[in-house]
C-alpha positions as CSV (number, residue, x, y, z in Angstrom):
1,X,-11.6,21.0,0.4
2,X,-9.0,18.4,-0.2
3,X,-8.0,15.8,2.1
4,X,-4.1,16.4,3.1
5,X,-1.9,13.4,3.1
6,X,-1.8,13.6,6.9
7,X,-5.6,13.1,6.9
8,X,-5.1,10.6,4.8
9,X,-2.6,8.7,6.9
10,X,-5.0,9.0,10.0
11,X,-7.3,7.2,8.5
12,X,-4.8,3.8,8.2
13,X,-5.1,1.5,11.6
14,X,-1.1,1.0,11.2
15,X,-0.4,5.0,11.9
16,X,-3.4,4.9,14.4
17,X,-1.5,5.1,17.6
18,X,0.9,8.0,16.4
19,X,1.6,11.5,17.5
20,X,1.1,14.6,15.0
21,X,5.0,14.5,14.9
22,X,5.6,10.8,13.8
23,X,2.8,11.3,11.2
24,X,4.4,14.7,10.3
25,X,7.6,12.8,9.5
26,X,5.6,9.9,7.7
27,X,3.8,12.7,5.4
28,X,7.2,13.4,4.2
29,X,8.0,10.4,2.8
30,X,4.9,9.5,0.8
31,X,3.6,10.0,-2.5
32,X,-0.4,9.8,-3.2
33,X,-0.6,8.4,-6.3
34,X,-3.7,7.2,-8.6
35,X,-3.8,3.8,-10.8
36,X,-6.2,2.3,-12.8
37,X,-7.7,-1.2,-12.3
38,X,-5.6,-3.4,-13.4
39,X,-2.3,-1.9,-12.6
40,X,0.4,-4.5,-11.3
41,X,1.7,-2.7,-8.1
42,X,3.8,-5.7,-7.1
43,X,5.3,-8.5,-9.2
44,X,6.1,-11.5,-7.2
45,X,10.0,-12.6,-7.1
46,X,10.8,-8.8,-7.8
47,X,12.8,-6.9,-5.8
48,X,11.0,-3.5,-4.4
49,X,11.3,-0.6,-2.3
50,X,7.5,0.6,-2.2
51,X,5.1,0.2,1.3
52,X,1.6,1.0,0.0
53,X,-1.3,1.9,1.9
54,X,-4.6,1.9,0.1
55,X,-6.6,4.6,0.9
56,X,-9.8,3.9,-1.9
57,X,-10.3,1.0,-4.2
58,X,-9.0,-2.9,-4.1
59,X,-6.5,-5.0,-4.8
60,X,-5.8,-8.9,-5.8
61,X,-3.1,-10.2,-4.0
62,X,-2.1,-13.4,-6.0
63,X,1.3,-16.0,-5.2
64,X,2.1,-19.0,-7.9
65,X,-0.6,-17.6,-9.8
66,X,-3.7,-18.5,-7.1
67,X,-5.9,-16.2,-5.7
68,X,-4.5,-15.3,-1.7
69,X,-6.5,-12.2,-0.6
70,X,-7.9,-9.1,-1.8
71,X,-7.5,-6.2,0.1
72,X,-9.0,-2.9,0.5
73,X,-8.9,0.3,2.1
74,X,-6.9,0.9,5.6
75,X,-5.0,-2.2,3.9
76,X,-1.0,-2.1,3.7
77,X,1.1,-4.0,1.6
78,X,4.9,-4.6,0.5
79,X,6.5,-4.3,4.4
80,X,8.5,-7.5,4.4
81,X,10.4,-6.7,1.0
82,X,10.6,-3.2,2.5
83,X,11.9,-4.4,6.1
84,X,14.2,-7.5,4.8
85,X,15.7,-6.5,1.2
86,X,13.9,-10.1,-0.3
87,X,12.2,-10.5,-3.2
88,X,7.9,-9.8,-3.4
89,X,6.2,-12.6,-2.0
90,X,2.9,-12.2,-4.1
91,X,1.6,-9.8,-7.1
92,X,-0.5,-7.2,-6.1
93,X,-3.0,-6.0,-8.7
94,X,-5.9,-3.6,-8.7
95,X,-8.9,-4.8,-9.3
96,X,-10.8,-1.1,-9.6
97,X,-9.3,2.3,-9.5
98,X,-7.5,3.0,-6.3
């Protein structure tokens, strides 16, 4: 049986403390998608309008061109663009399929 999206979103620590409602309205708003390694998810000084939550796989998060963090599942990424209109502060790159 699949996983529904609202599963999904349980699973995140950020949506942890929410109702069936809130996550109701969250499941709304999201897309599940699948990328291959390598796929540039951010691109530092770009302007964006995506929030991602990684629910399988890893990322490289990378600023000035030097290695910052990678992050895996339960991870989030691209709030602050999201929350103040600024550019990306890093590039975000998958290292495997996620």
């Amino acid at each position: 049986m699949a996983t529904s999206k609202r599963d999904l979103l349980r699973r995140v620590p950020l949506f942890a403390g929410l109702g069936d409602r809130d996550l109701g309205e969250i499941e709304q708003l999201v897309d599940e998608i699948d990328v291959p390694a390598g796929t540039r998810l951010t691109r530092e000084g770009a302007f964006g309008q995506e929030f991602f939550v990684i629910i399988e796989g890893r990322v490289l998060v990378e600023r000035d061109g030097r290695e910052l963090n990678t992050l895996g599942p339960g991870d989030f990424l691209g709030e602050i663009a999201l929350l103040d209109g600024k550019p990306r502060m890093a590039s975000v790159t998958t290292t495997e399929p996620s």
